[in-house]
MARMAR-420973 format. One record per residue (C-alpha): z, x, y; residue number from 1. Coordinates in nm, 4 decimals. Last residue first. Example, Ala and Ser with C-alpha at 12.3 -4.5 7.8 and 13.67 -1.06 7.14 Angstrom:
2
0.7140, 1.3670, -0.1060, 2
0.7800, 1.2300, -0.4500, 1
This chain:
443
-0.8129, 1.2939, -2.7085, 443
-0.3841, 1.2753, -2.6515, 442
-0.4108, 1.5296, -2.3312, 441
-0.6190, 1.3011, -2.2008, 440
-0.3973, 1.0305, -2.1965, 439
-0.0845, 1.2654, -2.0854, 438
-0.2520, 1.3941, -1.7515, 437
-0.3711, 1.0053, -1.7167, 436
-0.0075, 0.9311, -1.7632, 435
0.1537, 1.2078, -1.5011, 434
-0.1632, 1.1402, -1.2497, 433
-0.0435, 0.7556, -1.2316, 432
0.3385, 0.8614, -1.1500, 431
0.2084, 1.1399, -0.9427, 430
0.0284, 0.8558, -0.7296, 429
0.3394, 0.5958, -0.7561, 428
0.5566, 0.8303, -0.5690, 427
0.8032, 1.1281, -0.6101, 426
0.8425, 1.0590, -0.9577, 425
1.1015, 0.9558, -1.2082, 424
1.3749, 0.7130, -1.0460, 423
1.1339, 0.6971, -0.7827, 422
0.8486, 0.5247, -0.9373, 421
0.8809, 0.1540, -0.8343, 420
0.8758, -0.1291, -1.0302, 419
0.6317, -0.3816, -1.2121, 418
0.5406, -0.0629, -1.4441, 417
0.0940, -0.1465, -1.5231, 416
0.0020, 0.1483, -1.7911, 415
-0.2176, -0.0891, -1.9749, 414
-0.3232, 0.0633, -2.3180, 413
-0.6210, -0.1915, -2.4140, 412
-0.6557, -0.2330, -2.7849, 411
-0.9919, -0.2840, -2.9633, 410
-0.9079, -0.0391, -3.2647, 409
-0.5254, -0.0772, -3.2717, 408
-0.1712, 0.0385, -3.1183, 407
0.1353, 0.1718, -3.2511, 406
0.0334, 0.5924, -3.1768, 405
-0.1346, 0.5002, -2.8787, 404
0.2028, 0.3091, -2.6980, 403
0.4142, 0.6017, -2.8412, 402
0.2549, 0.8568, -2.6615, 401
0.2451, 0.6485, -2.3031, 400
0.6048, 0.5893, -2.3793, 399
0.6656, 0.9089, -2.4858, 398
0.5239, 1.0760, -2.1539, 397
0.6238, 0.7729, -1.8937, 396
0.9995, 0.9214, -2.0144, 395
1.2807, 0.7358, -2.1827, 394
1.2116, 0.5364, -2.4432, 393
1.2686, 0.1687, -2.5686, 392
1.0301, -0.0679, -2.7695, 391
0.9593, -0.4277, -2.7464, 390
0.7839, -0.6531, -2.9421, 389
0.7379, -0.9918, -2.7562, 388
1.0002, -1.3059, -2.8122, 387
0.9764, -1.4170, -2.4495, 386
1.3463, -1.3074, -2.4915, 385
1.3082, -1.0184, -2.6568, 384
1.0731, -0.9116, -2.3935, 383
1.3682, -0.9931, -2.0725, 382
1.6492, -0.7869, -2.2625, 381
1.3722, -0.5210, -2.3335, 380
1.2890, -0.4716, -2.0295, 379
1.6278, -0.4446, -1.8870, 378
1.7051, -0.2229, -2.1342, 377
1.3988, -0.0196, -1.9719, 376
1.4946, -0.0403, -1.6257, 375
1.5794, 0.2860, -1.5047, 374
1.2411, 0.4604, -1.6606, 373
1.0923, 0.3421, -2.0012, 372
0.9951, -0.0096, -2.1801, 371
0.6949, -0.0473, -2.3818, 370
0.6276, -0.3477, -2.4796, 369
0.3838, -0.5011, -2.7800, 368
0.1208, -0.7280, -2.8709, 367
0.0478, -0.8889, -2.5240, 366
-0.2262, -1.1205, -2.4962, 365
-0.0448, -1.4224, -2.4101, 364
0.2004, -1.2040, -2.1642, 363
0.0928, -1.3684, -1.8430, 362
0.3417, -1.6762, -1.8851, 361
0.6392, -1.4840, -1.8901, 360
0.5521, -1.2581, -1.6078, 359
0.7886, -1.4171, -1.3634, 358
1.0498, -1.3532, -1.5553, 357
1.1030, -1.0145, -1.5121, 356
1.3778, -0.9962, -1.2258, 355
1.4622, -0.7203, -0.9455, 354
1.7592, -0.5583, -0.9487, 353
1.6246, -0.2224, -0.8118, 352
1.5345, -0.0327, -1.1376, 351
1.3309, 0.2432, -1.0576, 350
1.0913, 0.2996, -1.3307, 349
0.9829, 0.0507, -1.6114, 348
0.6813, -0.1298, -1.7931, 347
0.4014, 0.0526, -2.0145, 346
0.2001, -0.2989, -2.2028, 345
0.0023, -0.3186, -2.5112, 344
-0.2995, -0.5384, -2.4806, 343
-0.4745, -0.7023, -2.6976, 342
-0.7984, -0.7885, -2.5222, 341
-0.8697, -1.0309, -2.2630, 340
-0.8065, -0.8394, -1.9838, 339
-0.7652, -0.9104, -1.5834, 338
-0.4968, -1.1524, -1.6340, 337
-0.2508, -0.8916, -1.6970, 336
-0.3693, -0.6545, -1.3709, 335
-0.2907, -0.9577, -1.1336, 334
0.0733, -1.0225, -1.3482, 333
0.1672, -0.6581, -1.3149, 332
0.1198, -0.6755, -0.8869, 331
0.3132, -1.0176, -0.8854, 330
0.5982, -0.7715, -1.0456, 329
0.6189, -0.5063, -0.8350, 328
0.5447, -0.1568, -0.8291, 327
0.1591, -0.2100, -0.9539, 326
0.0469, 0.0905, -0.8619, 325
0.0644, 0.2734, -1.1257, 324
-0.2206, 0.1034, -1.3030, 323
-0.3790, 0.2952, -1.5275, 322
-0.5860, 0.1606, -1.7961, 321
-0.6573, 0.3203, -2.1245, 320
-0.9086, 0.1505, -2.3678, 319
-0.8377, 0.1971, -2.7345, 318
-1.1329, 0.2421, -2.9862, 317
-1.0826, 0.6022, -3.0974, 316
-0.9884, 0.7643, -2.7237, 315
-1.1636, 0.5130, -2.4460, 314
-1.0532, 0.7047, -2.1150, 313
-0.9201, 0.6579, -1.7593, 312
-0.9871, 0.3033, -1.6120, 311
-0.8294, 0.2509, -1.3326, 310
-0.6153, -0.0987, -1.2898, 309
-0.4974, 0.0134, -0.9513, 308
-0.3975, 0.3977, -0.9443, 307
-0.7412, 0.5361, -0.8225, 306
-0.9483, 0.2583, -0.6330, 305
-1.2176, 0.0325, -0.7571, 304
-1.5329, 0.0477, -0.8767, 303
-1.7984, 0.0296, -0.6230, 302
-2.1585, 0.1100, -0.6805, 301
-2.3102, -0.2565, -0.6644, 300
-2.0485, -0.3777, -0.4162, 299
-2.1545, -0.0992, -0.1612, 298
-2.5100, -0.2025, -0.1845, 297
-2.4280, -0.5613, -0.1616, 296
-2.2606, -0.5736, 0.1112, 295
-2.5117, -0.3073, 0.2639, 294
-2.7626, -0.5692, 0.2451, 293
-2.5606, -0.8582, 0.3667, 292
-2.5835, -0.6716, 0.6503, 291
-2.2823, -0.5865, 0.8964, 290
-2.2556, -0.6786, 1.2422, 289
-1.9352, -0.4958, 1.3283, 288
-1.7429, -0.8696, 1.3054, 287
-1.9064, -0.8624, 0.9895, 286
-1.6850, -0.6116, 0.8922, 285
-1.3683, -0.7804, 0.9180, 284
-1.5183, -1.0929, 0.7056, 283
-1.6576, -0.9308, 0.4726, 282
-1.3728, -0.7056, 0.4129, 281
-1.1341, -0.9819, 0.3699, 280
-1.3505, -1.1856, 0.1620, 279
-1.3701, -0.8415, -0.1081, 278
-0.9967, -0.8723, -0.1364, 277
-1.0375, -1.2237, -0.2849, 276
-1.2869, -1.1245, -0.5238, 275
-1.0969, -0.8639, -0.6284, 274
-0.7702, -1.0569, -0.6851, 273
-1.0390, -1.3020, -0.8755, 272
-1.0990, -1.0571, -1.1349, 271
-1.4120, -0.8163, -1.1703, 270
-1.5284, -0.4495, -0.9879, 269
-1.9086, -0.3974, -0.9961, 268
-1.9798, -0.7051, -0.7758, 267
-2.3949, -0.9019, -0.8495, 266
-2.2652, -1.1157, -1.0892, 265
-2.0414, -1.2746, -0.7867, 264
-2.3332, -1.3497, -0.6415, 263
-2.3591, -1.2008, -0.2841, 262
-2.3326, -1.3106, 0.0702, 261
-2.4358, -1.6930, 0.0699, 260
-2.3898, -1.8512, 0.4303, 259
-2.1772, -2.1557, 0.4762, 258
-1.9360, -1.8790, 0.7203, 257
-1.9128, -1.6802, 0.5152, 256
-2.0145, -1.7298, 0.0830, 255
-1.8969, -1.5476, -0.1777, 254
-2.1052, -1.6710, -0.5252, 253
-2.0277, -1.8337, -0.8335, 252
-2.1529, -2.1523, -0.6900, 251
-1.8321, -2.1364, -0.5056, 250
-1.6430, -1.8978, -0.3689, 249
-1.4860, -1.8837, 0.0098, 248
-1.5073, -1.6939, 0.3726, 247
-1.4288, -1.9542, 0.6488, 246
-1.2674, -2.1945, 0.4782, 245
-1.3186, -2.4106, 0.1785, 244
-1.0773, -2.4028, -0.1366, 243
-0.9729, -2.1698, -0.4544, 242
-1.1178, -1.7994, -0.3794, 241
-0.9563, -1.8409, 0.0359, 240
-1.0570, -1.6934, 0.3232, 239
-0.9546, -1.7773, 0.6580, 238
-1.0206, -1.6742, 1.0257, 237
-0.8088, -1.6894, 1.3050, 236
-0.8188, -1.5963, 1.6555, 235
-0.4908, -1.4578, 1.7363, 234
-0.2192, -1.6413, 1.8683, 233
0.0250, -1.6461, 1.6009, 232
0.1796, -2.0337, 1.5630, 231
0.0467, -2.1209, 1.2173, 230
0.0966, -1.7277, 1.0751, 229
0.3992, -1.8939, 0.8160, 228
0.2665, -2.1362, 0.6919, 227
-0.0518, -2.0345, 0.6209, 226
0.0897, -1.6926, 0.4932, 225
0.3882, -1.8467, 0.2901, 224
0.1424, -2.1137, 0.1338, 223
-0.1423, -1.8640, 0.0172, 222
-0.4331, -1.9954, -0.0548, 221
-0.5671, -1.9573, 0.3565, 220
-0.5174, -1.6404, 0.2774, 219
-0.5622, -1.4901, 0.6587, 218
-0.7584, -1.2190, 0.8319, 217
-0.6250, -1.2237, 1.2143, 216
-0.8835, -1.1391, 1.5201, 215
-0.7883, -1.0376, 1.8272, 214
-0.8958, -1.1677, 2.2079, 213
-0.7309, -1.4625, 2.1499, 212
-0.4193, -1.2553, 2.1773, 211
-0.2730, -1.0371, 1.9261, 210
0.0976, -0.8244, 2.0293, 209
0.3094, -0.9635, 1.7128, 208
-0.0161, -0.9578, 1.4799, 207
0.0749, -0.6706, 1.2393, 206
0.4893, -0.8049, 1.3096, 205
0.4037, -1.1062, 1.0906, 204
0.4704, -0.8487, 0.7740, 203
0.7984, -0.7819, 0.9180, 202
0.8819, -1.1366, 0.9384, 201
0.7806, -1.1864, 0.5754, 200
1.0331, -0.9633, 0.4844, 199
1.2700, -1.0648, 0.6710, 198
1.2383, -1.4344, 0.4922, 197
1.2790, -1.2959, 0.1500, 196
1.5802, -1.0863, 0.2185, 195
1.7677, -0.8113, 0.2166, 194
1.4726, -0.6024, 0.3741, 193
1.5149, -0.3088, 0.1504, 192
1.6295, -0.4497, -0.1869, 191
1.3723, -0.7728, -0.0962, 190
1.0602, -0.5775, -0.1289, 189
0.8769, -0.7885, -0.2566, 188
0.8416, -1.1799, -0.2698, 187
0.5317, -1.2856, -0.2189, 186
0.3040, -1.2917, 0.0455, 185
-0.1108, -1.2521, 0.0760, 184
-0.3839, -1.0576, 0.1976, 183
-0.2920, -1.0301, 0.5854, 182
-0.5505, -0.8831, 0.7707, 181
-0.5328, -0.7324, 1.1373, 180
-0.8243, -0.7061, 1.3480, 179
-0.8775, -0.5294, 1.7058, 178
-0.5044, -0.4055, 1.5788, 177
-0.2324, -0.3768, 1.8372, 176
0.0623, -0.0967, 1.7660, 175
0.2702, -0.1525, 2.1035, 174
0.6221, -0.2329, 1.9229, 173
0.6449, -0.0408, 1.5572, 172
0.9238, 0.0268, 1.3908, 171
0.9179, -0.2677, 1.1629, 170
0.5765, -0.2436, 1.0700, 169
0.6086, 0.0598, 0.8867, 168
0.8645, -0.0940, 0.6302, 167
0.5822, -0.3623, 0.5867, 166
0.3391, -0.1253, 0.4728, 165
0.0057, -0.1060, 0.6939, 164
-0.3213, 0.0548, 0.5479, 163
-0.5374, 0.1436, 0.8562, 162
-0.9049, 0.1726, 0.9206, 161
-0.9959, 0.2953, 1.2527, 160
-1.3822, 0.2423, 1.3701, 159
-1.4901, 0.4439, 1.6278, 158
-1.6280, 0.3761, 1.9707, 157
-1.4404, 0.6196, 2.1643, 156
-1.3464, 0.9388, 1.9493, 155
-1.1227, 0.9613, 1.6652, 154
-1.0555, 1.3266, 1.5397, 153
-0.7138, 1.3979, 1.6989, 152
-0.5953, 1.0413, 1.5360, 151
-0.6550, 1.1975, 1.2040, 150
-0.3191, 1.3877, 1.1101, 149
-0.0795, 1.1397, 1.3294, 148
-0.2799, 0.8285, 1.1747, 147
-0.1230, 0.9491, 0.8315, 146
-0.4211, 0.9988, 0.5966, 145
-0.2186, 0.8545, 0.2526, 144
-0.3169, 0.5091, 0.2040, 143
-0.0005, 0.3963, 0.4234, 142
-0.2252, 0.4388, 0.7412, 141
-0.5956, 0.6215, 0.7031, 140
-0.9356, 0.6320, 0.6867, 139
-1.1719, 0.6743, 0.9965, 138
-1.4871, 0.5608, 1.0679, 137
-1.8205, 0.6612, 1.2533, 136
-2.0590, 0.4232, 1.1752, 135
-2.3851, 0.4266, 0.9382, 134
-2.3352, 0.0746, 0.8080, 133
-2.2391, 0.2584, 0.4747, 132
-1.9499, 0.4249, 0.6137, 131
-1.8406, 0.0727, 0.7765, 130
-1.8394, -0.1152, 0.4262, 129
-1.7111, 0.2031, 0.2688, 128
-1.4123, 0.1968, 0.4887, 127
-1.3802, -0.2350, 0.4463, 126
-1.3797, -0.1547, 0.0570, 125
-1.0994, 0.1117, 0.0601, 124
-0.9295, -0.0852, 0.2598, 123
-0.9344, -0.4214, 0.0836, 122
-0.8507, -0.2104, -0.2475, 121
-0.5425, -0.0154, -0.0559, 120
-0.4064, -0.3453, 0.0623, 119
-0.4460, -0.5827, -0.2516, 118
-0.0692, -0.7066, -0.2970, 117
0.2315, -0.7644, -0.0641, 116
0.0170, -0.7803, 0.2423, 115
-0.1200, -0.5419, 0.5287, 114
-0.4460, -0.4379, 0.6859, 113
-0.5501, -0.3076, 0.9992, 112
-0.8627, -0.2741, 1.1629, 111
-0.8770, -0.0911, 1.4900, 110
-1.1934, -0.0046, 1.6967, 109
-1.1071, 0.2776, 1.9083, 108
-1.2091, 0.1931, 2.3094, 107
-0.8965, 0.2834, 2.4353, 106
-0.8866, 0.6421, 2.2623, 105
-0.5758, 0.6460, 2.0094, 104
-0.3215, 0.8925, 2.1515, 103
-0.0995, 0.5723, 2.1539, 102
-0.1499, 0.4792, 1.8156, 101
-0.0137, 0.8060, 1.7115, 100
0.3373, 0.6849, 1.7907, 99
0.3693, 0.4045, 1.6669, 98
0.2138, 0.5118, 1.3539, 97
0.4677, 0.7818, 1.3100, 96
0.7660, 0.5342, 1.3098, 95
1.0002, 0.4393, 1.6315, 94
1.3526, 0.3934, 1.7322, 93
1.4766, 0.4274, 2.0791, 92
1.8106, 0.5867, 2.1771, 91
2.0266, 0.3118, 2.3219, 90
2.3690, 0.5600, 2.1943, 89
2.4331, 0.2218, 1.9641, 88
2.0779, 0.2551, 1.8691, 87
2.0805, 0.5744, 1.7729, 86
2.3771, 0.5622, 1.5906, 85
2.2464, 0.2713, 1.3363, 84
1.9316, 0.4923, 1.2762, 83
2.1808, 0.7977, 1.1492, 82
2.3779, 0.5383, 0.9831, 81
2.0532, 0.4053, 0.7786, 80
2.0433, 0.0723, 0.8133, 79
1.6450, 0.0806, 0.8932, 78
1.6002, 0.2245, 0.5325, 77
1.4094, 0.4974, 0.5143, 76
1.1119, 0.4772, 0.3361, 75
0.9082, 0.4020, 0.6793, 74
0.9814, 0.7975, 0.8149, 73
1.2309, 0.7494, 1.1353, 72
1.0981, 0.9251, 1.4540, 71
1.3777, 0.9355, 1.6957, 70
1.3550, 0.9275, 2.0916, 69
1.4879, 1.0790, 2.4046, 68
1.7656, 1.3424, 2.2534, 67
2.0320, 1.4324, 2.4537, 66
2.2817, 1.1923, 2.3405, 65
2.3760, 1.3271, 1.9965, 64
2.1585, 1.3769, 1.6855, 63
2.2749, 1.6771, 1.4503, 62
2.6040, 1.5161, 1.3151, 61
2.4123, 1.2384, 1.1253, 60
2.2083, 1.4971, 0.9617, 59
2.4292, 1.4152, 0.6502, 58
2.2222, 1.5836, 0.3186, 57
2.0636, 1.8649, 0.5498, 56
1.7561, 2.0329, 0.5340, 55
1.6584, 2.1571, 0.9197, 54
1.3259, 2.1739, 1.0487, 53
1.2882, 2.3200, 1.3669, 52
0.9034, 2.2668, 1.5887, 51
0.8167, 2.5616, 1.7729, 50
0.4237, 2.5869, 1.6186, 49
0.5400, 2.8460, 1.4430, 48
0.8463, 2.6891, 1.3041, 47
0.6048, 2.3919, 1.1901, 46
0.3532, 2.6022, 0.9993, 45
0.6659, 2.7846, 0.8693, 44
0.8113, 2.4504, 0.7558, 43
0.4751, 2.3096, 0.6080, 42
0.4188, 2.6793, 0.4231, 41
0.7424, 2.6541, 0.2756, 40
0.6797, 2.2826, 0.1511, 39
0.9961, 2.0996, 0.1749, 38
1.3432, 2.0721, 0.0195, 37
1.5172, 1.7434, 0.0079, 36
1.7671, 1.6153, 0.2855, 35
1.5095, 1.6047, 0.5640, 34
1.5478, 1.6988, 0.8763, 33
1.2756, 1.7537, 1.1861, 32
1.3761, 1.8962, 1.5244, 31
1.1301, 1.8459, 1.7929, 30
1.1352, 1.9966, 2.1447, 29
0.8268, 1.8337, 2.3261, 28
0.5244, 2.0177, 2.5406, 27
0.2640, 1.7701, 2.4194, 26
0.1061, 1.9748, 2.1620, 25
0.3975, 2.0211, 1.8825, 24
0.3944, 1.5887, 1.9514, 23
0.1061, 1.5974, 1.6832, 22
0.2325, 1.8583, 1.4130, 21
0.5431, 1.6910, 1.4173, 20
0.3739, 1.3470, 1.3619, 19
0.2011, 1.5524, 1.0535, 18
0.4916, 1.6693, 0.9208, 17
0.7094, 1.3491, 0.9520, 16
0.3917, 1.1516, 0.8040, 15
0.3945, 1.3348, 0.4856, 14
0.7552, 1.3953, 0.3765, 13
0.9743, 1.4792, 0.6478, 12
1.2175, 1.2208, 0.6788, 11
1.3995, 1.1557, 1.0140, 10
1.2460, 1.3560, 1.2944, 9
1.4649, 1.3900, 1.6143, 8
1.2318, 1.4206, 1.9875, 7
1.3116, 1.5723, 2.3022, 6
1.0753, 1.5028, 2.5266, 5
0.8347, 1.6696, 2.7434, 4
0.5486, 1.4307, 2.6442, 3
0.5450, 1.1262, 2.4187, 2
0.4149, 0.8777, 2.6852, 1
């Protein structure tokens, strides 16, 4: 399908490269642009494999009509005028998973999982679910493996497990799923998709080619997916941590299908958001015929994933938690209700317009916020008004100093920004490096 062609690459980054990489093999001319320097040794790897990159602030000029197809990176917004042009000249837009999806064997077992909250944790878990069955399976998606840099590896018969963003999504048409999961909706995301309700269309997109033959995840809890996922024609199954369905607590335990799985007692990681993201991967996996066994073997050991309420050190009584990747604001109010302590708060970074308020009611055990990054007046506008100790700086660094220095025996230190990183780092994974860098500097 993606052979002799000639192909324009919007946005390097991670997934440009590696789609690059992928086509380089298929006898296609690809240019690649980007307006931010790159990796030397990713451009020279390219050049030699006859692929041009070109850095340019206003690659608008560089597409015309003889180009078959563009490859727009997912953080890109879908207005851009270079994406606008193509479709006015009828060239076709797609995104790197689109495209590696097709080199997929036919026989590939694909799980794929999207939602505003819990995605990387319901991966992670569903991966080590499969690893521990003894199957071949693959890791990748918005989680950082672009499919373009492991599709080459997947034979027939493996297992595929994919993190899908929403701004993926959107350029994708054939991408079908064996399973696709749907954790929850709320509003995120709205400075890129204008609105609430596009949004949510974008997410529905994971199931847009299912059949009967397919299998949808759904929070059964959740109004906007219920409601919304009520006329999708996969087969569905439900899970929900607050009434019956098909995966569900009670008796402190998870339970599928009336069947107990594990005690909650029994789970290494805590909170209800993990519960709830545990369903999802029982349910998905025991489509593979997973044991309750291995459930329980893998939920003995596991303890979460880097960046989402981590635990980095205990320095003279305090407890350090990092949670960079709460970017949004239902993300902060999950990690909020998952302590009981005092807890002094890191909020800011890219300040996109987006209010506070919802986390009004999940400061109770907050002594004190720090505000940094874009949106730190903002911040402190929105503490002052819940009546909450505020303080502003400017950097992750002082505020992540200044947090320890004003904080007590039996604190927890809850790194946990309700916004984006970009206004300070490249992405929410150097963010979370930069403050565990800086809390183990302090010891």
């Amino acid at each position: 399908m993606f052979e002799n062609k000639k192909i324009f690459v919007l946005g390097m980054a991670r997934s440009g490269y590696e789609v690059a990489k992928l086509l380089s093999k298929y006898n296609n001319k690809i240019v690649v642009t980007d307006k931010k320097e790159q990796d030397i040794n990713h451009i020279e790897e390219l050049e030699e494999l006859g692929v041009s990159f070109i850095q340019s602030e206003d690659p608008i000029e560089l597409l015309d009509s003889s180009f078959d197809l563009v490859i727009k990176n997912p953080g890109i917004r879908y207005d851009h005028p270079l994406i606008l042009k193509a479709i006015d000249m009828g060239i076709k837009v797609v995104n790197e998973v689109e495209v590696a999806y097709h080199y997929l064997p036919k026989d590939a077992f694909v799980i794929a999982i999207t939602g505003a909250n819990g995605k990387t944790t319901t991966t992670t878990i569903i991966y080590e679910f499969i690893k521990a069955m003894g199957k071949k399976v693959h890791l990748g998606g918005n989680i950082g493996y672009p499919l373009s840099q492991i599709v080459s590896n997947v034979k027939p018969n493996d297992v595929v497990v994919l993190e899908i963003s929403a701004q993926q999504l959107h350029d994708c048409y054939d991408f079908n799923p064996n399973v696709s999961i749907l954790t929850n909706l709320v509003p995120v995301h709205i400075d890129f998709f204008g609105t609430y309700e596009n949004y949510i269309d974008h997410k529905l997109r994971i199931f847009m080619n299912h059949t009967s033959n397919d299998i949808a995840i759904l929070n059964k809890s959740n109004k906007d997916v219920y409601e919304s996922t009520k006329d999708i024609k996969s087969n569905k199954k439900y899970f929900s941590s607050s009434e019956e369905s098909d995966c569900c607590i009670k008796e402190n335990a998870i339970y599928y299908n009336d069947e107990k799985i594990i005690n909650l007692n029994e789970i290494r990681v805590k909170g209800m958001h993990n519960y709830e993201n545990i369903m999802c991967a029982i349910i998905a996996t025991k489509e593979l015929g997973i044991s309750n066994e291995t459930i329980k073997e893998v939920l003995n050991k596991f303890t979460g994933v880097e960046h989402r309420i981590e635990f980095v050190a205990k320095i003279n009584g305090r407890e350090f938690y990092n949670d960079s990747k709460a970017t949004n604001v239902k993300s902060t109010e999950i990690a909020l209700n998952a302590f009981n302590t005092p807890v002094v708060l890191l909020l800011g970074g890219l300040d996109r317009g987006h209010s506070f308020e919802d986390l009004k009611d999940d400061l109770t055990n907050v002594t004190h916020i720090v505000c940094y990054g874009e949106t730190k007046n903002r911040i402190k506008e929105f503490a002052d008004s819940c009546k909450v100790n505020a303080t502003v700086v400017d950097t992750l660094e002082e505020a992540t100093k200044f947090a320890y220095n004003i904080s007590n025996d039996g604190d927890t230190i809850l790194l946990s920004p309700a916004c984006a990183s970009w206004d300070q780092f490249a992405d929410f994974e150097k963010r979370g490096e930069k403050f565990k860098e800086t809390v183990n500097n302090l010891e």
